[in-house]
N, C-alpha and C positions, 0 to 999 in steps of 0.2 A: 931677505924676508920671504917668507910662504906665499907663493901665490893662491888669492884668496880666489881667482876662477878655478882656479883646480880645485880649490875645496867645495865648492860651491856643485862643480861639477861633477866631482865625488861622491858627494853628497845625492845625485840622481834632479838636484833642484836646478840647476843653474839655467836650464832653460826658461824657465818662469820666471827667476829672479831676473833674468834679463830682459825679457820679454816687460816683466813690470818698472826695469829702471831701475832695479835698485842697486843701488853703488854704496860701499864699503869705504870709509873714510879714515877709517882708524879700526886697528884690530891685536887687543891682546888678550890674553886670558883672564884678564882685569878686566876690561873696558875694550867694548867693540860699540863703534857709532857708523850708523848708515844713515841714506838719506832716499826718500821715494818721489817721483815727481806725482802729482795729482792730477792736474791740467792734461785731457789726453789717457789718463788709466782704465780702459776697457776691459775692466779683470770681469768674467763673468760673476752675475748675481748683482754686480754696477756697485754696491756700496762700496768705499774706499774705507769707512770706519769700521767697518765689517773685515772679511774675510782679507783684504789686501792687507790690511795693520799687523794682524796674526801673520800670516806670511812673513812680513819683513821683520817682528816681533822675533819670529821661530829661525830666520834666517841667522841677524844676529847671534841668538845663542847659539845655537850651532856652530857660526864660527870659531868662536870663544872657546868651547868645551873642544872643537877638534885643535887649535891651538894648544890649551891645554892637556891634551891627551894627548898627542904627538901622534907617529905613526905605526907605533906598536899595540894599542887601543881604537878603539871603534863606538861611536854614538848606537845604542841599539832601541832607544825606544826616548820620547820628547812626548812630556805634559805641558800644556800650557792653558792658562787661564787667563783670559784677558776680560776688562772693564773699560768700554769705549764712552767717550767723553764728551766728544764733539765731532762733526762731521768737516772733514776738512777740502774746501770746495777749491783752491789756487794753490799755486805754487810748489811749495814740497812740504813734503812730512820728513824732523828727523828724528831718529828711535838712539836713544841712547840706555847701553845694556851692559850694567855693573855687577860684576862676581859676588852673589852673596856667599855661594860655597861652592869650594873649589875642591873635591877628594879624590879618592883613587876611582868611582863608581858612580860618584854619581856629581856633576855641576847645578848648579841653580843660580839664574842670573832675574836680576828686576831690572825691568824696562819702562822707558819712558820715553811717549811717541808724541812731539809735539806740530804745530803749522809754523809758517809765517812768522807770526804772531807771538812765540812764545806760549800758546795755549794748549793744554794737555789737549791729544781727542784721543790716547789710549793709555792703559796701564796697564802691563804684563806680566807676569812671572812665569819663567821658564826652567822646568827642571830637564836637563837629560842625566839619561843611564846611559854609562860606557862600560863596555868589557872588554878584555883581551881578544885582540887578533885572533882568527883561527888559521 
């Protein structure tokens, strides 16, 4: 299997991602699910439903799209829109993030980040653009 710190690290991201906890539990161009701890997450700007959720939202797809693109293609550009739900104060948030389209150019995956609890605190959609290697 792909080591997902190397994509992660490729990606220019993996410091943060690590820095924030976040761990990759599952990873295919289908379905890539992570998990973030809350308790303890000193991301600047302090909200965790905020700016941490998108991080780990964008992470996920990322994975996914570079899975699926392999390593003759390259992500060159990520939209994301996210609708935060609830603020999540314990334990862990986990984001799970399902391929709605998977093409030559472009992936698009929907995310869903929940606590604990089972209760939604985000909801994502993530497009990237991939092009050929140069």
């Amino acid at each position: 299997m792909t080591d997902l710190t190397e994509i992660l690290n490729d990606r220019g991201r993996g410091a943060l991602e690590n820095k924030m906890g976040i761990e990759i539990t599952e990873a295919s161009p289908q379905r890539v699910v992570g998990r973030m701890p809350v308790e303890g997450n000193t991301q600047p700007f302090g909200l965790l439903h905020g700016g941490a959720n998108v991080v780990l939202a964008e992470s996920l797809g990322s994975v996914g799209t570079h899975l699926h693109a392999g390593p003759s293609r390259r992500i060159v550009g990520i939209e994301i829109n996210a609708s935060h739900h609830k603020t999540a104060t314990e334990g862990y948030v986990t984001a799970v993030a399902t391929a709605v389209t998977l093409g030559k150019t472009l992936c698009t995956y929907s995310v869903e980040i929940t606590n604990d609890k089972g209760e939604k605190t985000c909801t994502a959609r993530i497009t990237c653009l991939i092009l050929a290697q140069r």
